[in-house]
C-alpha positions as CSV (number, residue, x, y, z in Angstrom):
1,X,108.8,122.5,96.9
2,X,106.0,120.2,98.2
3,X,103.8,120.5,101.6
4,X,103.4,116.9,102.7
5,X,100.7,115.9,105.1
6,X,101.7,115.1,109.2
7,X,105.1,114.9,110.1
8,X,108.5,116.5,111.7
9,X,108.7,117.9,114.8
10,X,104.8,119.2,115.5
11,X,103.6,115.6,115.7
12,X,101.5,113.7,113.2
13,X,98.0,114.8,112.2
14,X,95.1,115.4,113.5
15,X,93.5,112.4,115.0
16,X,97.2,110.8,114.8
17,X,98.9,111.7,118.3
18,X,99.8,108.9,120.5
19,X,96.4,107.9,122.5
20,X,96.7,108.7,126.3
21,X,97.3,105.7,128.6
22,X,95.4,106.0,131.7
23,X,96.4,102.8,133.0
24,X,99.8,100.6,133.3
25,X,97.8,97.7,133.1
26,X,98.9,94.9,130.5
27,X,95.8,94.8,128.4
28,X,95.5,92.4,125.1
29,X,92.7,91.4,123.4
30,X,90.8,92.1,120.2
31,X,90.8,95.9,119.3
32,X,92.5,96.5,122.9
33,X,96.2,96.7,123.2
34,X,98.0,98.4,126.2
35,X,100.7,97.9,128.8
36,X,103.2,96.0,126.0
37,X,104.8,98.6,124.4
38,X,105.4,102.4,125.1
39,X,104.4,105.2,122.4
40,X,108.5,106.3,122.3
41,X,107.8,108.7,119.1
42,X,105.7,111.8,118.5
43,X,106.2,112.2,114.5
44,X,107.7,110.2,111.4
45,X,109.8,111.8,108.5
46,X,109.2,111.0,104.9
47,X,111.9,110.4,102.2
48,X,110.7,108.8,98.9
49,X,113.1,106.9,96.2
50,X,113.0,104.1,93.2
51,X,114.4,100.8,93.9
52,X,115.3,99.2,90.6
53,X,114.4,95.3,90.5
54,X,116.2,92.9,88.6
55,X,114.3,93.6,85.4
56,X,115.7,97.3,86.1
57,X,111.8,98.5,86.1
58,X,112.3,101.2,88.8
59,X,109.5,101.0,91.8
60,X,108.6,104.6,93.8
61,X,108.8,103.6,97.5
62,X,108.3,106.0,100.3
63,X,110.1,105.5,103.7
64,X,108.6,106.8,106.5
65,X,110.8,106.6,109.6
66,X,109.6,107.3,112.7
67,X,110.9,110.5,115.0
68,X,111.0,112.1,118.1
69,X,111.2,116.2,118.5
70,X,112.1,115.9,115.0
71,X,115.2,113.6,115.6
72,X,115.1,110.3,113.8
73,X,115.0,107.3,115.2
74,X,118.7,105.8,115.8
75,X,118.0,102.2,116.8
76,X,117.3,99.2,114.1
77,X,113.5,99.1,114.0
78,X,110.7,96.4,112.3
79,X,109.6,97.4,109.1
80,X,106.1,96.9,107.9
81,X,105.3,98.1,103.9
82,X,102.3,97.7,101.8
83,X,102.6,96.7,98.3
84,X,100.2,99.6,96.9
85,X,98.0,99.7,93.6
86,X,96.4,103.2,94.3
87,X,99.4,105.7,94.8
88,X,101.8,105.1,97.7
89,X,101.5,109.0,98.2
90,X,99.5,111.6,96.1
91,X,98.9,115.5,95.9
92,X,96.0,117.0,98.0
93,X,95.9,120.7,96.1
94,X,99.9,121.0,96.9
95,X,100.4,118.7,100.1
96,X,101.4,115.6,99.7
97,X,99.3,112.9,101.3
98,X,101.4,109.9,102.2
99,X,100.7,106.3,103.5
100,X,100.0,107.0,107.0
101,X,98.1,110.2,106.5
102,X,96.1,108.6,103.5
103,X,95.3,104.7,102.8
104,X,97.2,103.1,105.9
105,X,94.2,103.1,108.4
106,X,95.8,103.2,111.7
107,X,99.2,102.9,110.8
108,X,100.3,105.6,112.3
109,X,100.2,103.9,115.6
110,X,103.4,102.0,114.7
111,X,105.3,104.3,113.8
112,X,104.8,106.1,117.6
113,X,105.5,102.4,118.9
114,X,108.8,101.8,117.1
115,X,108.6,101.0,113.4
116,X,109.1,102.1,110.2
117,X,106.9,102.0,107.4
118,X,107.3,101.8,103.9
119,X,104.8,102.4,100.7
120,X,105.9,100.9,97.5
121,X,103.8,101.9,93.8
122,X,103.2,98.9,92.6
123,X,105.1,98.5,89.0
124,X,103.1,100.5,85.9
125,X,101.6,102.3,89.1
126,X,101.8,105.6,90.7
127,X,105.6,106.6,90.3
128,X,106.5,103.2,89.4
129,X,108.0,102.7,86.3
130,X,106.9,99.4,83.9
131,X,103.1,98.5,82.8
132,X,100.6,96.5,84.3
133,X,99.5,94.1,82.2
134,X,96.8,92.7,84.2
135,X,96.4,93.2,88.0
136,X,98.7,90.5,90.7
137,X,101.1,90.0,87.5
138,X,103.6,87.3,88.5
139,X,106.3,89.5,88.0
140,X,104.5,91.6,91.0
141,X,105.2,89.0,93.4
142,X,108.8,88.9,92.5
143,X,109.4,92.5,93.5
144,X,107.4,92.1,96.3
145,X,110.0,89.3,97.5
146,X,112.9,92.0,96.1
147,X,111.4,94.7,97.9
148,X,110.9,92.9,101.2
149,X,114.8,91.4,101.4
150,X,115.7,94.9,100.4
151,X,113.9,96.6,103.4
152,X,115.9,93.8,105.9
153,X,118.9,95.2,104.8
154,X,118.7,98.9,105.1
155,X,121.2,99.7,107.8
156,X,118.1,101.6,110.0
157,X,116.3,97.9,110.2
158,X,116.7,94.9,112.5
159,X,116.1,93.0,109.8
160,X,111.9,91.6,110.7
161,X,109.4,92.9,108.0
162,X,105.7,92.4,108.3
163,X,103.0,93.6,105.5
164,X,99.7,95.3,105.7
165,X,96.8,96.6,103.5
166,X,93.2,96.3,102.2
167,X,92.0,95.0,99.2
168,X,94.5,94.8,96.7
169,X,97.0,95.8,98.8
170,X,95.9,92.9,101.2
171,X,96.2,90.4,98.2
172,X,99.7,91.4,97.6
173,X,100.8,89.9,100.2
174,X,99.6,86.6,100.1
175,X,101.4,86.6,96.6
176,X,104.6,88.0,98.5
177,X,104.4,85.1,101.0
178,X,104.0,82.7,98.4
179,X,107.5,83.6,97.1
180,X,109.1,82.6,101.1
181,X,111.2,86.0,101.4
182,X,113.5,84.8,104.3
183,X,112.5,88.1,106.2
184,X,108.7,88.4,105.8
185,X,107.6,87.5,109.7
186,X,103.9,88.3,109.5
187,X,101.5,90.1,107.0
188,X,97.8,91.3,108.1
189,X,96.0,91.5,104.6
190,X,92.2,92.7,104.9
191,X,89.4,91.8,102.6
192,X,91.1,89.9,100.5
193,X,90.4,87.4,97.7
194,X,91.0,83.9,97.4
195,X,90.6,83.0,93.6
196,X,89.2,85.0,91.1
197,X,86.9,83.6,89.1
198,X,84.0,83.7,91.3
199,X,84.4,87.5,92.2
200,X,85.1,88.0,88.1
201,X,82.3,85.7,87.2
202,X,80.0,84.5,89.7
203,X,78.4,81.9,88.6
204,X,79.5,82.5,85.3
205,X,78.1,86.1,85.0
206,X,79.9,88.6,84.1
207,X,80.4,91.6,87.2
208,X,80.8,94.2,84.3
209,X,79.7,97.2,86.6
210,X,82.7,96.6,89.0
211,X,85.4,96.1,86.0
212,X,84.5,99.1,84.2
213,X,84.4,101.5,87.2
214,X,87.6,99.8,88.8
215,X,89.3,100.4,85.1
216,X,88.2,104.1,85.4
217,X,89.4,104.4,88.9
218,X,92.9,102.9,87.6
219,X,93.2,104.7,84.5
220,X,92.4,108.3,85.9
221,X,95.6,107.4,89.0
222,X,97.8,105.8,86.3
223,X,97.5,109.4,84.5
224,X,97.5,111.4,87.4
225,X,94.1,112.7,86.6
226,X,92.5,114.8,89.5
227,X,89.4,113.5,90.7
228,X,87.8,112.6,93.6
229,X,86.8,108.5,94.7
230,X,84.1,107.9,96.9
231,X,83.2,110.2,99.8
232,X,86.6,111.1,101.1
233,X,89.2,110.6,98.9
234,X,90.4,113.5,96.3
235,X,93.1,112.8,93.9
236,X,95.9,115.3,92.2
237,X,97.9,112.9,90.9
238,X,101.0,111.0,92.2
239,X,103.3,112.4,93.8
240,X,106.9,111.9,93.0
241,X,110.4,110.7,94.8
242,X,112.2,112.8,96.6
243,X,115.4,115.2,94.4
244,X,115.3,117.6,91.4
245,X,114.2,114.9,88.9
246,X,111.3,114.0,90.9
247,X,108.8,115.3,89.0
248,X,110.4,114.4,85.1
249,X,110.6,110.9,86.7
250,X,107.1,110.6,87.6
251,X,105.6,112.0,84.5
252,X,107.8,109.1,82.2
253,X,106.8,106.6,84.4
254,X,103.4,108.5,84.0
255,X,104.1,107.5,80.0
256,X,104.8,104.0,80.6
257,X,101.3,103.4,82.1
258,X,99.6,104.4,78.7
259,X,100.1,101.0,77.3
260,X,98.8,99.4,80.9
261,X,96.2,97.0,80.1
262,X,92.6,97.7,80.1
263,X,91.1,95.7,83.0
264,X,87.4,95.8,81.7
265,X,88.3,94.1,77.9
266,X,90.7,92.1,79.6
267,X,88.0,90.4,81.8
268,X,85.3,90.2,79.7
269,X,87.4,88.2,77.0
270,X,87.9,85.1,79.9
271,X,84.2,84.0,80.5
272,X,85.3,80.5,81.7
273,X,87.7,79.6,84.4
274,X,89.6,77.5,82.4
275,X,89.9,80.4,79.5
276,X,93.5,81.4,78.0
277,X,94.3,85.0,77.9
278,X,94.7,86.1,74.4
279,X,97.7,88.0,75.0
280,X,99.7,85.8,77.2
281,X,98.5,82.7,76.4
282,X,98.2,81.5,80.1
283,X,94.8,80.3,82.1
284,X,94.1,83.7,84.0
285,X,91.9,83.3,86.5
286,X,94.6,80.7,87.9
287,X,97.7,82.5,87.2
288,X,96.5,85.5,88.8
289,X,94.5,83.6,91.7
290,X,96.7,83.6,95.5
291,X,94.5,80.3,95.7
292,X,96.5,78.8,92.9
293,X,99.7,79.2,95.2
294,X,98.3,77.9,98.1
295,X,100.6,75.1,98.8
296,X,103.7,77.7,98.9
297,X,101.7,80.0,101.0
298,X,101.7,77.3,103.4
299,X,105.2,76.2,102.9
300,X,106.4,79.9,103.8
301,X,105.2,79.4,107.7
302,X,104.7,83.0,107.7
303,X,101.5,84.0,109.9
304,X,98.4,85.5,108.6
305,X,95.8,87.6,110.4
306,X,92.6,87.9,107.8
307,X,89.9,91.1,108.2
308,X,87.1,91.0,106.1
309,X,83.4,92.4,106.8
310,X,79.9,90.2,106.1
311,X,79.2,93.5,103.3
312,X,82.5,92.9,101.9
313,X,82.8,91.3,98.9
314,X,84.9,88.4,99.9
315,X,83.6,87.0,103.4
316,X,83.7,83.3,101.3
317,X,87.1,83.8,100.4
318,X,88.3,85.2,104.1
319,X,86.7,81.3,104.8
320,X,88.1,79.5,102.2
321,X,91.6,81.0,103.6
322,X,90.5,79.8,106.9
323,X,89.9,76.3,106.1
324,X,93.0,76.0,104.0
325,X,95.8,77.8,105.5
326,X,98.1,75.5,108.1
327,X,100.1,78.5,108.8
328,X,99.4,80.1,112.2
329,X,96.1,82.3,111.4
330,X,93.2,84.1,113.0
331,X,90.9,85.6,111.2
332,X,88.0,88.5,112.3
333,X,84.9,88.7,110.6
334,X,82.8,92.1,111.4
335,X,79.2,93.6,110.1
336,X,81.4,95.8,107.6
337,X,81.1,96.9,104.3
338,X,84.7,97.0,102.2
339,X,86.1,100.2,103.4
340,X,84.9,99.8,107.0
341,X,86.2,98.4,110.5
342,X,83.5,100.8,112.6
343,X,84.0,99.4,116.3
344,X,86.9,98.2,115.8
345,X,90.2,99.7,116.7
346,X,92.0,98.1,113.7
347,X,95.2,100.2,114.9
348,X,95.8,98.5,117.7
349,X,95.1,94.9,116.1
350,X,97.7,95.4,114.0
351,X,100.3,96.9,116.5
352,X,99.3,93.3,118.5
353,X,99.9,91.6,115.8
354,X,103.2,93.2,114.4
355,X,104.7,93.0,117.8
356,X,103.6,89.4,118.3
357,X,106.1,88.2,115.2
358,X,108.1,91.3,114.2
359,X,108.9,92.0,118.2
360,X,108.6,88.7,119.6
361,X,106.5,90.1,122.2
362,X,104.2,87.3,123.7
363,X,100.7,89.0,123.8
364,X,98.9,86.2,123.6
365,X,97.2,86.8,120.3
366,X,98.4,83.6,118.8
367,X,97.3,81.6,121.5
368,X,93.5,83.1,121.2
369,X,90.7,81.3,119.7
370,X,91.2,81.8,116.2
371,X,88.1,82.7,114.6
372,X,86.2,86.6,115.6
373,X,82.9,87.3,114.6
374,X,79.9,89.3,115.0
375,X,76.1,88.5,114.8
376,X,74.2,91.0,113.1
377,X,71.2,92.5,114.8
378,X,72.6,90.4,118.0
379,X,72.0,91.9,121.2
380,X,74.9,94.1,121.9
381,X,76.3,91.5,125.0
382,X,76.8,88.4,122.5
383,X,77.1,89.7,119.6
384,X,80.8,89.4,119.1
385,X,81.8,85.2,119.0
386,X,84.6,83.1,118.8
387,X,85.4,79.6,117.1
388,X,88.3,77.3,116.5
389,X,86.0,75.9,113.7
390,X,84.3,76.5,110.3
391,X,81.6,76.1,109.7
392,X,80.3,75.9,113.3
393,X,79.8,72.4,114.9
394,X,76.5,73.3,116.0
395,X,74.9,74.7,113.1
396,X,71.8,72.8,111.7
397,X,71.2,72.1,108.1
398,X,67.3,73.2,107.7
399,X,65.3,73.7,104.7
400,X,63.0,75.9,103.7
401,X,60.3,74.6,100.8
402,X,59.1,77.2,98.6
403,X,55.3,76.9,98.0
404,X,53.1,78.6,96.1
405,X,50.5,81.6,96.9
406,X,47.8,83.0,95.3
407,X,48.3,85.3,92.1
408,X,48.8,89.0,92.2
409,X,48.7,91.5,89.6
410,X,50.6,90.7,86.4
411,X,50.8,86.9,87.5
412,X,53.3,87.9,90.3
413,X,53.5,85.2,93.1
414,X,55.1,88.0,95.6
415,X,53.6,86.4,98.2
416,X,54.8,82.5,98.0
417,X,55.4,80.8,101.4
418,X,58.8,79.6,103.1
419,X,57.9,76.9,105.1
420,X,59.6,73.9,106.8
421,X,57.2,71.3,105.3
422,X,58.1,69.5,101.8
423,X,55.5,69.9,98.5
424,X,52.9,67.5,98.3
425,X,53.2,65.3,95.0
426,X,50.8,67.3,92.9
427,X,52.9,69.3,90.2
428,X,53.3,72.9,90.7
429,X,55.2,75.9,89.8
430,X,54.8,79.9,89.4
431,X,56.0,81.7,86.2
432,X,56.8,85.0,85.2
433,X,58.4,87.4,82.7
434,X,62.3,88.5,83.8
435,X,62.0,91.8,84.8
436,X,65.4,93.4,83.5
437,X,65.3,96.5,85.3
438,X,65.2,94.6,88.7
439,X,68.5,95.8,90.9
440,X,70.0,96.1,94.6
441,X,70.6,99.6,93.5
442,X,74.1,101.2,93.0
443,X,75.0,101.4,96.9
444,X,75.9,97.6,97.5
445,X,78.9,95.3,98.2
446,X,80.1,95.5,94.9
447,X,80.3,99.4,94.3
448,X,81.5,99.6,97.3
449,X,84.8,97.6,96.5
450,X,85.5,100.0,93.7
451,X,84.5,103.1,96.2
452,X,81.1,103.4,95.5
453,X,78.3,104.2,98.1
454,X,76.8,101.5,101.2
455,X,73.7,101.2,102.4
456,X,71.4,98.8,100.7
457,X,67.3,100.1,100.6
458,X,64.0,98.9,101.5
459,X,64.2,95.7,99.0
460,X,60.2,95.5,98.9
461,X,59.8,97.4,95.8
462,X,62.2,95.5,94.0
463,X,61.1,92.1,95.4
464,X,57.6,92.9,93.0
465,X,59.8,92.3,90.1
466,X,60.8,88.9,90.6
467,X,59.6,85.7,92.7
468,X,59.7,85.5,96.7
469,X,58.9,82.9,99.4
470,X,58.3,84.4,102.7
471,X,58.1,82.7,106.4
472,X,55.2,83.2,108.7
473,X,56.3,85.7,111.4
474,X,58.9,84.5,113.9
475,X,57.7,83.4,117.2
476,X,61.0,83.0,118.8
477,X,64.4,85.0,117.3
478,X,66.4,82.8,114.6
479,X,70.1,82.6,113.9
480,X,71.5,81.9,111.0
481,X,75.6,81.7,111.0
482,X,77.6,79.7,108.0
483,X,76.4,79.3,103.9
484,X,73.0,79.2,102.9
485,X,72.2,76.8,100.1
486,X,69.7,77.5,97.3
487,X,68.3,74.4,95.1
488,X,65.7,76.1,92.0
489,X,64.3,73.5,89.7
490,X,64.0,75.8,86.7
491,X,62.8,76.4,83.2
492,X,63.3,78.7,80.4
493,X,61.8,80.1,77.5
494,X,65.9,81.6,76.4
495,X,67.4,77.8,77.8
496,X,69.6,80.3,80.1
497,X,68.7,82.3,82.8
498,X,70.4,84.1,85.6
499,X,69.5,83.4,89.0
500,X,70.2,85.8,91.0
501,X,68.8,84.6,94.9
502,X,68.6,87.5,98.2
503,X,67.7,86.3,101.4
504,X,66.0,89.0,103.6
505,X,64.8,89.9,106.8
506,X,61.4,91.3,106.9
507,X,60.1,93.4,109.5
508,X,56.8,94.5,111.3
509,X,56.6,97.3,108.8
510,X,57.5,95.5,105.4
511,X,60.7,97.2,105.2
512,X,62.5,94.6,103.7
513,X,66.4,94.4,104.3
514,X,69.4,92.7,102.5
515,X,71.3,90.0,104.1
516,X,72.8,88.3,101.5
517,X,72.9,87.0,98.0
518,X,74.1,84.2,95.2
519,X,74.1,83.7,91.5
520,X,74.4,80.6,89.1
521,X,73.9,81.3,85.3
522,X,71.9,78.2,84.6
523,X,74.0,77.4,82.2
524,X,77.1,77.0,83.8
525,X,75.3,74.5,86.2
526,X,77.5,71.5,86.2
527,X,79.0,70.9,89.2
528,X,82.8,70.1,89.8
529,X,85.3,69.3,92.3
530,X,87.7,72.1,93.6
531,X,91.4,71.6,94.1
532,X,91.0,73.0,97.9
533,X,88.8,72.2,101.0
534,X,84.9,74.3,99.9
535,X,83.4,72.8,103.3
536,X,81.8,70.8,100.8
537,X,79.7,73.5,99.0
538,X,78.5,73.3,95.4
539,X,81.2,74.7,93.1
540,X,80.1,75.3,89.5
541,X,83.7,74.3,87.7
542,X,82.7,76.7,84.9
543,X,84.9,75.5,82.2
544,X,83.6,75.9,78.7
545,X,83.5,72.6,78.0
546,X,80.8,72.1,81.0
547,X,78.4,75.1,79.9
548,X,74.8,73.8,78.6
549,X,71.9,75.5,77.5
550,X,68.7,74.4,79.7
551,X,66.9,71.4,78.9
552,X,62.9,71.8,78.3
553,X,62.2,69.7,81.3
554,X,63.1,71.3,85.2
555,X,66.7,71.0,85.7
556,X,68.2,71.9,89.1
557,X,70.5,74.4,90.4
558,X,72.3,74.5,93.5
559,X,74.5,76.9,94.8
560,X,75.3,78.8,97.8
561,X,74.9,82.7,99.0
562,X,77.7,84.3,100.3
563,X,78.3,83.2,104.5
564,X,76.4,85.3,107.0
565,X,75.8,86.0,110.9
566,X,73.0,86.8,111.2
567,X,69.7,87.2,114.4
568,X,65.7,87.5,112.5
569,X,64.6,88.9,115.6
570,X,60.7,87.7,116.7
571,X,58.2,89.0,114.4
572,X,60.1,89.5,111.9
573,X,59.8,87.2,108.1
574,X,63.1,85.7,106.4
575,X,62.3,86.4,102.8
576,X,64.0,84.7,99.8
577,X,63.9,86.7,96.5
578,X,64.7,85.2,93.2
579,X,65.3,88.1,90.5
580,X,66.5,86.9,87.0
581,X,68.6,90.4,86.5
582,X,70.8,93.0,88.5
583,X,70.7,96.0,86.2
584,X,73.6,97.8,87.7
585,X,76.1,95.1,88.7
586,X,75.6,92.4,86.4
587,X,75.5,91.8,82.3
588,X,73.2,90.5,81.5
589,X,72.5,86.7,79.3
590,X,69.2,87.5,77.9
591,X,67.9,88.8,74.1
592,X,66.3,91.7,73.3
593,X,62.7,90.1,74.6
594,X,63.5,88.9,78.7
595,X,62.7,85.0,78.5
596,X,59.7,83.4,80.6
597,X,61.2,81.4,83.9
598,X,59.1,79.1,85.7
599,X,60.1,77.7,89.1
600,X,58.9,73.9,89.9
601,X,57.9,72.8,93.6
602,X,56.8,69.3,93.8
603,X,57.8,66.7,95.7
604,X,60.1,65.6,92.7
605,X,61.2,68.9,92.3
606,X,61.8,70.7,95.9
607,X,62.9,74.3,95.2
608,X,63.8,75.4,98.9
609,X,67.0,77.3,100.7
610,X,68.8,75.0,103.4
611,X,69.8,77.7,106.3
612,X,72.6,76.8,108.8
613,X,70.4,77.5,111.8
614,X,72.3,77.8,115.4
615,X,70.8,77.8,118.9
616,X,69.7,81.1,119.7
617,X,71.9,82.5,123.1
């Protein structure tokens, strides 16, 4: 009835065959794996059914065996699945596009090694029956423990099952871990998040631009609307399990997902961490937070492997995992936006990693330094790194002051100095007008978590909207690897204001480039202690009891920008840009007229940044 993408007896598709070994050498090491195992298969079959959980909700899971000349497999083989929230399979005009041809990056690689791989719709999803009321439901983690122990049992498996995915279908599984299925060996989740709140509401601001174009993206699959998601991907609607019914059973499963949720109300109506969801009466940024469940996570023993990219939107959380797991862990870290592993033959990390815990083969891998990372705009030779620790050892805590410079048109202060030497006592500050329409543009880390476009522009024209300190030019290159911490001593004319801090790298040419950024609505301030290990960073707690309007004397902020790696080469300017607005990722606090924001540096009042600075190699 259906054409389905790859399979049976002509090998899988293109850019899928098994890669040529040139060599019998036993090679394993990051991206590089060769000389373990043998590429025994040439193609995979596909069958698709529902497996009914103990609610009887009925879940659409795809099974994709692997084959050779078109026989199936006949030995027990490892299973690894993904728990998937964006159609375990879907139509391509009238081919079916399944896991391995679609979504699973790579994955096709295990199946020519020896496992089988399995998709599940997660419930009021794709073919999946139920509703989602809410994304990571804790009823979602219970089929994911279901769906594992089901997978063991199947009479074509040995019984060791492993996970995989990005994004949401990397924080699936650290909610499937925390439920300890006995047969969950190893999962390999990439860019993933550790609790919500701060990716909801950093700093207490609303990320409305993400949660309505995620809730468009989500609505248009749930009713298998055809249309097309970032520049690759083309939608035609879910495809259905295998049989006569198929089709009748998708589309009322298809009916069921009309009363899912709608993320972007649903988000908006929790400003605070500490908020109750008005519909199931639980605190929601906990309940649905893998952070929350740390302890069990931990309890389960089962290892973790972490990806995540400095452009992704969670290279903070991939730490905070870091710090706090005590299961056996490594994590990379690469110069990646969201959807991207460039350089990096993700395929064959996760074969090593599989094989490691699903296989028992010993490759080595756990016995690596845990901790991969690259240096941006590092010389190609060094620019990869390893660590047992975070933050480094040898990182140095050094501030930069922000002083004042002379006036330019419109009052602007665009050319403040960063500088290593403290304010003198006199009092001093620079003002200006928010400028609303200030933005990163729509190609940044945040779009690009919902599919949007990368590739952030020449900042300069948007730095004339708002306040920057810049350095002299470098002498010597400077590198800056961990969290850089801002400190503003603010007013303002609204008693809120959202500060929204880039740090840049400036070259010969003015071109100004994006690094990285932070936000604290002044309001939200106060400063708490977290239930986990933050390395010590500020943490705004964020509850609504602990939200204040602005004094009219200075009152200080501190938080931190997200971690980077990251080499200003000689002659080039680190810039810090303070903007009071985001235009299209952010909503915004202010009234109809933008408030006037002064920024105080005195010696009572030290705005500065405090960069983790490491010897340059």
């Amino acid at each position: 009835m259906f054409r389905y993408l790859a399979i049976a007896g002509l090998g899988l598709a293109a850019g899928c065959a098994p890669a040529a070994t040139t060599s019998t050498d036993r090679i394993s090491e990051p991206g590089r794996y060769q000389g373990y195992a043998t590429a025994d298969y040439d193609g995979y079959a596909r069958t698709s059914q529902y497996l009914t959980m103990r609610d009887g909700v009925r879940l659409a899971a795809d099974i994709l065996r692997p084959t050779k000349n078109g026989a199936l497999h006949g030995e027990k083989l490892p299973v690894v699945w993904t728990h998937h929230r964006y159609n375990r399979a879907f139509f391509r005009g009238d081919t079916i596009v399944d896991y391995a041809a679609g979504f699973g990056r790579g994955i096709a690689r295990l199946l020519h090694h020896g496992y089988v791989v399995a998709a599940v719709d997660t419930r009021g999803g794709g073919a999946s029956f139920g509703t989602q009321q809410g994304f990571f439901m804790p009823s979602e983690a219970e089929d994911a423990y279901e769906i594992t122990e089901w997978l063991a049992a199947q009479p074509w498996s040995s019984g060791s099952v492993g996970m995989t995915g990005r994004s949401y279908l990397g924080i699936t599984q650290l909610f499937a871990a925390s439920k300890k299925p006995p047969s969950l060996k190893a999962i390999f989740p990439e860019m993933h998040v550790f609790e919500w709140y701060p990716m909801i509401y950093p700093g207490g601001v609303y990320r409305d631009d993400f949660f309505a174009k995620w809730q468009m993206l989500t609505h248009n699959l749930d009713n298998a609307v055809t249309f097309t998601w970032g520049p690759a991907l083309s939608f035609g609607g879910v495809a259905p399990v295998d049989g006569q019914e198929g089709m009748a059973q998708r589309d009322s499963a298809i009916a069921e997902h009309r009363t899912n949720r709608d993320m972007y109300t649903m988000w908006a109506g929790v400003p605070y961490r500490n908020s109750i969801d008005a519909v199931s009466g639980k605190p929601i940024h906990l309940e649905r937070g893998p952070a929350t469940y740390l302890d069990q996570i931990n309890d389960s023993g089962i290892p973790v492997y972490g990806l995540v990219g400095w452009y992704d939107a969670f290279p903070r959380d991939a730490f905070l995992w870091f710090r706090n797991l005590k299961v056996t862990q490594k994590l990379i870290m690469g110069p990646w936006f969201h959807g991207q592993t460039d350089g990096f033959d993700l395929g064959a990390e996760r074969h090593r990693w599989m094989d490691r815990w699903l296989k028992n083969v010993d490759n080595g891998i756990d016995r690596e330094p845990p901790l991969r990372y690259f240096v941006i705009d590092a010389p190609e030779a060094s620019a990869w790194r390893t660590a047992t620790t975070w933050p480094l050892p040898e990182a140095v805590a050094t501030e930069f002051f922000f002083h004042g410079g002379k006036a330019g048109s419109a009052g602007s202060f665009n050319d403040g100095r960063l500088i290593r030497t403290s304010p003198g006592d006199a009092e001093a500050s620079d003002s200006r007008v928010v400028d609303t329409t200030a933005t990163l543009g729509p190609a940044n880390r945040w779009a690009n978590t919902y599919g949007g476009a990368v590739g952030y522009p020449d900042l300069a024209g948007n730095d004339a909207k708002g306040f920057t300190w810049t350095t002299a030019p470098l002498d010597t290159p400077v590198e800056l690897i961990g969290h850089p911490i801002v400190h503003l001593w603010v007013t303002s004319s609204a008693r809120d204001f959202d500060a929204m801090v880039y740090l840049e790298d400036v070259d010969s040419t003015g071109r100004s480039s994006y690094v990285t950024e932070g936000v604290l609505r002044a309001s939200h301030r106060k400063l708490g202690t977290p239930p986990f290990d933050n390395f010590g960073l500020p943490w705004p707690r964020s509850h609504q009891e602990d939200v204040a309007p602005l004094p009219a004397e200075p009152a200080e902020l501190v938080f931190d920008l997200h971690p980077t790696a990251k080499r200003f080469r000689t002659g080039h300017r680190i810039r810090v840009t303070l903007q009071g607005a985001d235009r299209d990722s952010h909503r915004a606090v202010y009234p109809k007229v933008p408030p006037t924001v002064a920024v105080h540096r005195d010696r009572a009042r030290p705005s500065r940044i405090v960069l983790p600075l490491v010897p340059v190699r």
